[in-house]
C-alpha positions in Angstrom: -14.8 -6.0 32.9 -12.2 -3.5 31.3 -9.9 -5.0 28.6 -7.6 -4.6 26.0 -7.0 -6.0 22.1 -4.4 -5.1 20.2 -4.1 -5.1 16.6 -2.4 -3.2 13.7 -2.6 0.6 13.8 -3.4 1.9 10.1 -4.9 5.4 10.4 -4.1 7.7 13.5 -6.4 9.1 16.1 -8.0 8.6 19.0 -12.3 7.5 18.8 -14.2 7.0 21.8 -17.9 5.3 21.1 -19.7 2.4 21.3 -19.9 -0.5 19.3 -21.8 -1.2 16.1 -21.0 -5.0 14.9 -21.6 -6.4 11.6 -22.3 -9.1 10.8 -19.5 -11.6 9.5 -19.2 -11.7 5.6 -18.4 -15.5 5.7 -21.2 -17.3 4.9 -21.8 -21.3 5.8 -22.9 -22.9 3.0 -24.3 -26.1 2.1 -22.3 -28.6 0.9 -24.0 -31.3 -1.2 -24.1 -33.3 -4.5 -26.5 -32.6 -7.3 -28.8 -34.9 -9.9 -27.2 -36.6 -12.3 -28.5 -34.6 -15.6 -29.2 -30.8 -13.3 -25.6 -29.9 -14.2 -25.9 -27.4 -16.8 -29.2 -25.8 -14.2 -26.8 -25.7 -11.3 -24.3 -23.8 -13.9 -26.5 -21.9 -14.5 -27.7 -20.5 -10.9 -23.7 -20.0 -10.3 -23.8 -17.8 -13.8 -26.8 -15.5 -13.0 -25.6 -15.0 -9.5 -22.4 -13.8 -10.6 -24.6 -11.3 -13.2 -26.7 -10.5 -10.0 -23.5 -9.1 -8.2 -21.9 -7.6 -11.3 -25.3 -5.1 -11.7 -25.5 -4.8 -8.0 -21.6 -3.2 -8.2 -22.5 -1.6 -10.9 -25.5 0.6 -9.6 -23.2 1.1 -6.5 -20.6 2.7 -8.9 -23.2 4.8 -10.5 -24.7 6.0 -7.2 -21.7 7.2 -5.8 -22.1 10.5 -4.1 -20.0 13.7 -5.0 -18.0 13.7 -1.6 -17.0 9.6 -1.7 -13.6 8.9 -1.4 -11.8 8.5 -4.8 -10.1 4.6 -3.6 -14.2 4.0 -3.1 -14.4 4.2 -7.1 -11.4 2.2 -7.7 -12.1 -0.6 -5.5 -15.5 -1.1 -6.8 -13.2 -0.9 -10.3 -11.0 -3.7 -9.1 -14.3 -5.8 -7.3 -15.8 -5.5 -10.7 -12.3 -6.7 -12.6 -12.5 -9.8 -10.0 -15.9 -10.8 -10.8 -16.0 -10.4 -14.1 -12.6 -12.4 -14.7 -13.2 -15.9 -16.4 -11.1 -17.8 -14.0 -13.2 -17.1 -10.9 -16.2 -18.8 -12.1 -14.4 -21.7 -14.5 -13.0 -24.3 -11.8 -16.4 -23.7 -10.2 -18.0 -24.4 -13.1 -15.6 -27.2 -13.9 -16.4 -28.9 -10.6 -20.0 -28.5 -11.1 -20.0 -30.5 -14.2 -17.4 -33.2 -13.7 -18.2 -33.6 -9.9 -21.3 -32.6 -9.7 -20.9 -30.3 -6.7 -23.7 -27.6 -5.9 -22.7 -24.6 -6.8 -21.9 -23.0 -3.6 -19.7 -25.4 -2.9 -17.9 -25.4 -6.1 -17.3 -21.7 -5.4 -15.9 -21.7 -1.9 -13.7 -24.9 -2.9 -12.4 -22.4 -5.9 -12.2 -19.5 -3.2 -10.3 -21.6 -0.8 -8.0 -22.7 -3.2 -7.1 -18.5 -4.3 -6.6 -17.7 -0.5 -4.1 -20.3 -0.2 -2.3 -19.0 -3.1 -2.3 -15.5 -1.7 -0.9 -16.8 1.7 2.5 -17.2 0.2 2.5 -13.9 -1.5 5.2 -11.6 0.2 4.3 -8.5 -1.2 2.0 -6.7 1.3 0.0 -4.7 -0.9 -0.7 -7.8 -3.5 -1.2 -10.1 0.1 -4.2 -7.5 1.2 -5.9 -8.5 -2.5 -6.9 -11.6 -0.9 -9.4 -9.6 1.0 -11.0 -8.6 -1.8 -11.2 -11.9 -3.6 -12.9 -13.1 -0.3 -15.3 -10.3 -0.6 -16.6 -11.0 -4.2 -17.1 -14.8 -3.4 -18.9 -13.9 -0.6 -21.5 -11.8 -2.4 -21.9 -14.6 -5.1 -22.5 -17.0 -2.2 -25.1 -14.5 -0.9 -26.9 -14.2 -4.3 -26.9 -18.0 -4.5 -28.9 -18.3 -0.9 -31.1 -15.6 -1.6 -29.8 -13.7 1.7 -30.3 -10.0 1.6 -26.6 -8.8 -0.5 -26.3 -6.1 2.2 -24.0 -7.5 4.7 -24.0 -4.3 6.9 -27.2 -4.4 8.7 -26.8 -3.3 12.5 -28.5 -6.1 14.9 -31.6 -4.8 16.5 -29.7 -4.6 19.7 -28.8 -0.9 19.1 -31.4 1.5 18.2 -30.9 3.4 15.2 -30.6 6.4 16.6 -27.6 5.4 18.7 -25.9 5.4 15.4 -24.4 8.8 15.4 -21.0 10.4 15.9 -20.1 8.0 18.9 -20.4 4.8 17.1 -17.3 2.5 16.4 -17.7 -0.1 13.9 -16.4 -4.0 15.0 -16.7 -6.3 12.2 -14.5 -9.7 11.0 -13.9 -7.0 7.9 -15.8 -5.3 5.5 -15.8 -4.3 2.4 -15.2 -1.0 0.5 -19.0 -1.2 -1.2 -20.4 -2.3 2.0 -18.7 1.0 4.0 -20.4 2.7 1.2 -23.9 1.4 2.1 -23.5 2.4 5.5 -22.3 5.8 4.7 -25.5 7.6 5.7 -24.7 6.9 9.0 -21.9 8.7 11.0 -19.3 6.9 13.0 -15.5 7.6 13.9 -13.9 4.6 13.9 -13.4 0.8 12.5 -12.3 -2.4 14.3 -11.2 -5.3 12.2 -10.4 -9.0 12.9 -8.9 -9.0 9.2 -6.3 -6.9 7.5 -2.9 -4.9 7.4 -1.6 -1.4 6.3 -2.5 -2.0 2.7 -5.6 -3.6 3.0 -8.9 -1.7 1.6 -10.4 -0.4 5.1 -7.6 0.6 6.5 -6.9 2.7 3.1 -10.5 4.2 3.1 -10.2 5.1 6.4 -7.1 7.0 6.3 -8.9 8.6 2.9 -11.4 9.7 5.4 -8.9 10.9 8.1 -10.9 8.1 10.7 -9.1 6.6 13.4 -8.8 2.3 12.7 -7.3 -1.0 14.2 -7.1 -3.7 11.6 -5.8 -7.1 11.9 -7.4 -7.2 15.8 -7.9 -11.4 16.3 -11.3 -12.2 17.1 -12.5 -8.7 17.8 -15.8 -9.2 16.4 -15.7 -12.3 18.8 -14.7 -10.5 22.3 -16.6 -7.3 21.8 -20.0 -7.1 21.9 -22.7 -5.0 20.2 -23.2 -1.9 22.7 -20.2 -2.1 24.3 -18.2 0.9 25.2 -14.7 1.3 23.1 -11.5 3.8 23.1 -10.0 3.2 19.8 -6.3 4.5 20.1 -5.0 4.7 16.1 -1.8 5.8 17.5 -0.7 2.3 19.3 -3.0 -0.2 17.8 -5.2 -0.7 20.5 -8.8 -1.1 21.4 -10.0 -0.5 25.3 -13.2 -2.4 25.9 -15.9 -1.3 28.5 -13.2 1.6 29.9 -13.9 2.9 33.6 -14.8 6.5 33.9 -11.3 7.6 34.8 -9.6 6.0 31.5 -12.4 7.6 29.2 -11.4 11.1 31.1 -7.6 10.7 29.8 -8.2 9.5 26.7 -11.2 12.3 26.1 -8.2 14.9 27.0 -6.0 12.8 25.1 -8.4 13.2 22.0 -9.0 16.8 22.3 -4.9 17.3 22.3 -5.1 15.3 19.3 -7.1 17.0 17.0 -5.7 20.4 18.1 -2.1 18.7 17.1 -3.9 18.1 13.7 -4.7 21.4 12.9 -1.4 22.6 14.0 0.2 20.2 11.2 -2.4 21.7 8.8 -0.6 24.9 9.3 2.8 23.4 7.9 1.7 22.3 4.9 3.5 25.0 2.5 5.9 26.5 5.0 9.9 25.9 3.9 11.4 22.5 5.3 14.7 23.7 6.8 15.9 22.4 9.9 16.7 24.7 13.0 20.5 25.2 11.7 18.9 26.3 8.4 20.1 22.5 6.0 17.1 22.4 3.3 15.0 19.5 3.3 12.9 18.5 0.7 9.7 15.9 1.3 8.4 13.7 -1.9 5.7 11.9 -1.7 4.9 8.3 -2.7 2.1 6.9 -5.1 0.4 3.8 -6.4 -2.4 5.7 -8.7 -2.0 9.0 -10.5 -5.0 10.5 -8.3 -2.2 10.2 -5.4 -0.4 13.0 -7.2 -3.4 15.6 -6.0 -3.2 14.6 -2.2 1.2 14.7 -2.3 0.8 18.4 -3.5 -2.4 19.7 -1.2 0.2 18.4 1.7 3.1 20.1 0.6 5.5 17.3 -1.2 7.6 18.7 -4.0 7.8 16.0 -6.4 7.0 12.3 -6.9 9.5 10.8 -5.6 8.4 7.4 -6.4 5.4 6.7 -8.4 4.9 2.5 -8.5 3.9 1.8 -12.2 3.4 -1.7 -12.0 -0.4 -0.8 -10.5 -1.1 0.1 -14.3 -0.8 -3.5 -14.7 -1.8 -5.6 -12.2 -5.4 -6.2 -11.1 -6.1 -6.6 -14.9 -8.4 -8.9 -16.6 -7.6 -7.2 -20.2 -4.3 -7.3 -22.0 -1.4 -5.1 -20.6 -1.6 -1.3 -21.0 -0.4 -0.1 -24.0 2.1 2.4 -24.8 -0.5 4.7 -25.5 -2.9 3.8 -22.1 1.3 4.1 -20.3 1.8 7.6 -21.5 -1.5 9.2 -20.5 -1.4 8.2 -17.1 2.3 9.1 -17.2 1.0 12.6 -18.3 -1.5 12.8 -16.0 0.7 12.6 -12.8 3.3 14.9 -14.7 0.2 17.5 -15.0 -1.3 17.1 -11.3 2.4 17.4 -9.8 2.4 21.3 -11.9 5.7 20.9 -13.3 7.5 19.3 -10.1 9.6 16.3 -10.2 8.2 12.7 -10.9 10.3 9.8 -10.7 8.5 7.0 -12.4 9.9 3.7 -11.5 10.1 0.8 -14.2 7.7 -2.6 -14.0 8.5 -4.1 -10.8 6.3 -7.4 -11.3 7.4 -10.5 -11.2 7.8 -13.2 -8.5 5.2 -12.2 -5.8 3.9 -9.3 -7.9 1.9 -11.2 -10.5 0.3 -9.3 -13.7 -3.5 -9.2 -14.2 -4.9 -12.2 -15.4 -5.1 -11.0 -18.8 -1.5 -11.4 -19.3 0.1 -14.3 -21.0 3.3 -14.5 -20.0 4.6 -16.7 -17.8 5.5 -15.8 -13.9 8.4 -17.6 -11.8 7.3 -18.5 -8.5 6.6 -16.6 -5.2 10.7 -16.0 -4.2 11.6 -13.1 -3.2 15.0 -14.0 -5.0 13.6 -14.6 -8.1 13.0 -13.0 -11.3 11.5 -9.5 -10.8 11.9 -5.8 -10.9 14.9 -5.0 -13.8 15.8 -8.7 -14.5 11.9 -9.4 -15.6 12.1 -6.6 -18.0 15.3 -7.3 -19.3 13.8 -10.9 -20.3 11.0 -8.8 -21.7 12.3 -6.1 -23.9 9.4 -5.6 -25.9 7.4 -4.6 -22.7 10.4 -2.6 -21.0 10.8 -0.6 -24.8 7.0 0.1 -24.6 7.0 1.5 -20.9 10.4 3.8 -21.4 8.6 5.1 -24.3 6.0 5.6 -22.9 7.4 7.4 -20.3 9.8 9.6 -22.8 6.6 10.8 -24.5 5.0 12.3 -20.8 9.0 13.5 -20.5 8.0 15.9 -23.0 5.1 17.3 -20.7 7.4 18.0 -17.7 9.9 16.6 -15.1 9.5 12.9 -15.9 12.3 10.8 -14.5 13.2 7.0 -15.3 14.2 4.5 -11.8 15.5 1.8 -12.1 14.7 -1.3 -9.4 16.5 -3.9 -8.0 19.8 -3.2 -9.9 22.8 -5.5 -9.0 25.5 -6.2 -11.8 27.1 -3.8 -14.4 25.8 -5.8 -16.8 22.4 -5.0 -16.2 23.3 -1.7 -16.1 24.4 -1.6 -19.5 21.6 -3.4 -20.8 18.7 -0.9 -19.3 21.3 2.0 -20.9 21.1 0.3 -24.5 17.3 -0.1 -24.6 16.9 3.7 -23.1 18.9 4.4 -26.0 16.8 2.7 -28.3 13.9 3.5 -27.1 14.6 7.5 -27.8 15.9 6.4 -31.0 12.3 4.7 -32.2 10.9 7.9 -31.3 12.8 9.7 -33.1 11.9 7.9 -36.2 8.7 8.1 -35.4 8.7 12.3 -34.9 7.3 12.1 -31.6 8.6 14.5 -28.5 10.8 13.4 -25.4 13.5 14.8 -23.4 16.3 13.7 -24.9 18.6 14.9 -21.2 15.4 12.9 -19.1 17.2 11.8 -16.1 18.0 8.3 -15.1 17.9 6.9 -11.5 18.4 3.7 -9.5 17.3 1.7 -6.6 19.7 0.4 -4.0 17.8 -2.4 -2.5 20.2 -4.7 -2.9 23.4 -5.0 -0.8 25.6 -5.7 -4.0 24.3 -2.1 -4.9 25.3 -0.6 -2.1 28.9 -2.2 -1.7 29.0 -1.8 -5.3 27.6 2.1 -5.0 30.5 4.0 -7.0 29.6 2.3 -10.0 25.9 3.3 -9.5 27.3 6.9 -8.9 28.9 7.2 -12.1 26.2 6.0 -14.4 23.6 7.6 -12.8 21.7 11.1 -12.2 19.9 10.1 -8.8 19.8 7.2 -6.2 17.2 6.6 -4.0 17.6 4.0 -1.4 14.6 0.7 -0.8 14.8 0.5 2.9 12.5 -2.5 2.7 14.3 -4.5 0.2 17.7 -3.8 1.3 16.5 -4.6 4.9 14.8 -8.2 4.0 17.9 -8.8 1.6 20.6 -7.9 4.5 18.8 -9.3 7.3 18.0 -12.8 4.9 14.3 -12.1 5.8 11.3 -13.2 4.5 9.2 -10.6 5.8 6.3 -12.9 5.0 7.2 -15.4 6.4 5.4 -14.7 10.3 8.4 -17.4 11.5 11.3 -14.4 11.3 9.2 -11.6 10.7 9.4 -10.1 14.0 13.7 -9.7 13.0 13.1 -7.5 10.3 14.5 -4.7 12.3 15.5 -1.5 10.2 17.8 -0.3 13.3 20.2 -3.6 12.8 23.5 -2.0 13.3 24.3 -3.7 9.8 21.4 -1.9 8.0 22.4 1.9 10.2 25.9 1.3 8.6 24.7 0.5 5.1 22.6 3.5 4.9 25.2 5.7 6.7 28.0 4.6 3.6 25.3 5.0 0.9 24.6 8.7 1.9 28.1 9.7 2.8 29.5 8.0 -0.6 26.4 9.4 -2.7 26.9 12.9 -0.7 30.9 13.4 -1.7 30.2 12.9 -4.9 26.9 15.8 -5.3 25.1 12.6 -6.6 20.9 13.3 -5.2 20.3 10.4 -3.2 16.7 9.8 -1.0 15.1 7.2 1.2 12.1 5.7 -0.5 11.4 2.9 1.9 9.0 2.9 5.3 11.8 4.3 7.1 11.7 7.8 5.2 8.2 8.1 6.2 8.8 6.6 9.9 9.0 10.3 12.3 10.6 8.3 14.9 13.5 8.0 12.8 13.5 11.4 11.0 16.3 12.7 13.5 18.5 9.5 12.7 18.3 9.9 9.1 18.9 13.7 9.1 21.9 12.5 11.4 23.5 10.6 8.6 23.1 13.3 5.8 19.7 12.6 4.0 18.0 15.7 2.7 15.7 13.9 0.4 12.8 11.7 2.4 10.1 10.3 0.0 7.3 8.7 1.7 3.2 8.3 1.3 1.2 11.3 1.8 -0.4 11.0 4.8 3.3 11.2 6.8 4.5 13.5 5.0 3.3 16.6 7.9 4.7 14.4 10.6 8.1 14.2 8.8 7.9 17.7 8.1 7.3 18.6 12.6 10.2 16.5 12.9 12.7 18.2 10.7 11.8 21.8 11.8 12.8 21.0 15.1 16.1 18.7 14.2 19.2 20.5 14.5 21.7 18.3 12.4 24.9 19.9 13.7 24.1 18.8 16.7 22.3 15.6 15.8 25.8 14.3 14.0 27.6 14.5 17.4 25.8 11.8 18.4 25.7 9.7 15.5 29.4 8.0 16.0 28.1 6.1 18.7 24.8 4.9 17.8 26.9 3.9 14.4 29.6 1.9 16.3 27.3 -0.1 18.8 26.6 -3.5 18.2 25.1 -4.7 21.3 21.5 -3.8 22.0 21.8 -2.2 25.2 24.6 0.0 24.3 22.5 1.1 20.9 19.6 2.2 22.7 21.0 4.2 24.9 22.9 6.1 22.0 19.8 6.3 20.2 17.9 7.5 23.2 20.2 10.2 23.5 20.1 10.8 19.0 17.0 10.9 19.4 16.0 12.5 22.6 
């Protein structure tokens, strides 16, 4: 019987196959109470099986092959970080020897316990850690039952040799090292129960340009092993046992893709004007300074938001340096060749905690909280280290400072006097900087952008946080799964908050971009060109799609039809003037 799941679409394409499922990581455990006087020997089997994993990631590190994906490295960087940080294994530990738990249970208790914390994390990204948290766990549990530690074993059902380019992978989700184990074999898509846009498969497999569905309820469940699957990356959605006539279109469907991304290949250094001849220019954003080498090989020119706080998180040391700051400061400066790089200042705080070898304290999971500019500004010491830090690499080329989540004058100031000190400490010390380094600011907040003229005169460049200023205009939580589904960036409130920005920022020659989802959004590349926006700043991989867009826009044209889309309230009557934007 033909049907379809739907799920969340995280890396494009369309994959035809059949299915290969793996086994589920979770692992049922036993649950029981030790001796009195086997504590410390039941400490001791948790222990070793954590040092079992920690060589087990370790040879997987060491073995990686030439052509791996670089995020393959860094996640088993950041699995490693997990296990070996202290506070995994010491409420574990704790409950072994006070409650005398077995040690398998003492760690899922402890793993439960993390997941629930992660639940009421808002950031996406930091949300799509838990995953990875799971994952560790799960390979200490297996070292503790003796089970084999490769999770990715293909059931007998399907002969190895079915394993080739027409095999789809279904699993409950899987992790980084695990896709490396079963790298010899070829397949062309993944099928998760688990994960979002930022989670760790769907990152690998955009890294390796293979169509995948995450987030997919009970896929592993419904589907079973040998069943035949079209895999649409476009729309989310997963076709099981199609009939003959749906594999046809989707086969013609697939070969019209893949000509389409070779077409896109051939854009990748051509100039972005639009038909009527307005320059566009496409910046890419990055979480990790190995980013930088994708955003040029696709054509961006310049950084146009590089997110330092990933220096710092996912740390089980003490917070980077100033030293540590400025070389991988320099490092993007150097793989960008002299192009633009806007660094953006800490943005930690509330849901974006620091590593656990931090100190300092951290104020709850509100999104209205203490984060972004108002954290540093409670923590000067850090915020001098990191401007310095990034006034040294200022030295090396186009460095920029942005500022987030700016609101009051006051604040303002404040990040103004410690710029100022900060040049003036390296000045005594004799080091280089550009003393004329440009200064920019976020408008995320709607008190920034009814506030913009003040913004305008202090600053060099704006660049607008479509998700922020959405969640903060619409009062949205967008994790809380209650109201998510009215975060809507085409809210005639947001389309007339974006359309003053750029029309304000515009009069007065101040550079303003879109840094949010939106920029990188090709549905809504016509819009934005609509209301003025010649910088778009976006991740990588959309930055070709963006680009199809503009080159056929004509934003004479596209402006007549921008009064009305601007001036309906009502849905029906927006629609129909987008349609027509847009058409």
């Amino acid at each position: 019987m033909t049907f379809a799941l739907h799920g969340i679409p995280v890396s494009k394409g369309i994959a035809i196959g059949k299915a290969v499922l793996i086994s589920r990581a979770a692992l049922e455990v036993s649950h029981h109470v030790i001796e009195p006087g086997k504590e410390e020997a039941e400490a001791q089997k948790l222990l070793d099986a954590f040092e079992q994993v920690r060589l087990e990631l370790e040879q997987l590190r060491k073995g990686l092959p030439k052509d791996a994906p670089q995020e393959m490295a860094a996640f088993l960087d950041v699995h490693g970080m997990i296990l070996t940080d202290p506070a995994l294994a010491e409420k574990p530990l704790k409950l072994i020897r006070t409650e005398r738990l077995n040690a398998a249970w003492a760690l899922t208790t402890e793993l439960n316990d993390l997941l629930e914390q992660f639940a009421e994390i808002e950031d996406a990204y930091l949300k799509e850690r838990a995953h990875d948290i799971r994952q560790v766990a799960e390979r200490v549990l297996k070292a503790l039952s003796n089970q084999q530690s490769d999770s990715l074993q293909a059931p007998d059902a399907l002969p190895s040799s079915e394993l080739g380019v027409d095999a789809i992978i279904v699993a409950h989700d899987i992790a980084p090292h695990d896709m490396l184990r079963f790298k010899e074999h070829a397949f062309t898509g993944f099928v998760t129960d688990l994960g979002g846009k930022t989670s760790h498969t769907a990152i690998v497999a955009r890294s390796m340009e293979i169509p995948a569905v995450v987030g997919v309820r009970h896929a592993s469940e419904m589907i079973r092993h040998g069943d035949w699957l079209i895999l649409d990356g476009e729309h989310g959605v997963v076709v099981v046992a199609p009939d003959e006539q749906l594999l046809a279109e989707y086969r013609a469907l697939q070969v019209k893709a893949i000509e389409e991304t070779s077409k896109l290949q051939n854009l990748k250094h051509s100039r972005t004007r639009t038909v009527d001849g307005v320059a566009i220019e496409l910046f890419a954003n990055i979480e990790l300074p190995e980013d930088a080498i994708q955003a040029v090989e696709l054509g961006a020119v310049g950084v146009g938001l590089f997110r330092s706080e990933f220096l710092f998180m996912d740390r089980n040391q003490a917070l980077p340096d100033e030293d540590q700051q400025y070389e991988e400061y320099r490092r993007v400066i150097d793989l960008m060749h002299g192009l633009p790089v806007n660094i953006r200042t800490i943005d930690v705080g509330a849901d974006k905690a620091l590593g656990a070898g931090s100190d300092l304290s951290q104020t709850g999971t509100s999104p209205l909280g203490l984060r972004a500019i108002r954290w540093s500004l409670t923590e000067p010491e850090i915020f001098l280290t990191q401007l310095r830090a990034i006034l040294r690499a200022s030295a090396h080329g186009q460095a920029r400072i942005m500022i987030p989540m700016l609101a009051h004058a006051k604040e303002i100031n404040e990040t103004f006097r410690l710029i100022k000190k900060a040049k003036q400490q390296l000045h005594q010390r004799g080091q280089s900087f550009n003393p004329n380094i440009q200064v920019g600011a976020m408008i995320e907040i709607p008190a920034a952008a009814l506030t913009l003229p003040l913004f305008i005169h202090h600053f060099d460049f704006l660049s607008i946080g479509t998700n922020d200023l959405i969640q903060y205009t619409l009062a949205i939580d967008r994790a809380d799964h209650a109201v998510a589904h009215l975060y809507d960036p085409l809210h005639p409130a947001i389309l007339s908050l974006l359309y003053t920005i750029i029309t304000q920022a515009n009069a007065a020659k101040t550079p303003i971009a879109i840094c949010g989802e939106m920029a990188g959004d090709p549905t809504l590349t016509k819009l934005l060109l609509a209301m003025g926006l010649t910088d778009f700043s976006m991740h990588f991989s959309q930055l070709l799609l963006v680009k199809r867009e503009i080159l056929k826009a004509n934003v004479s044209e596209l402006k007549t039809y921008l009064p009305d889309v601007l001036k309906a309230v009502e849905p029906e009557a927006q629609a129909s003037a987008l349609e027509r934007l847009l058409a």
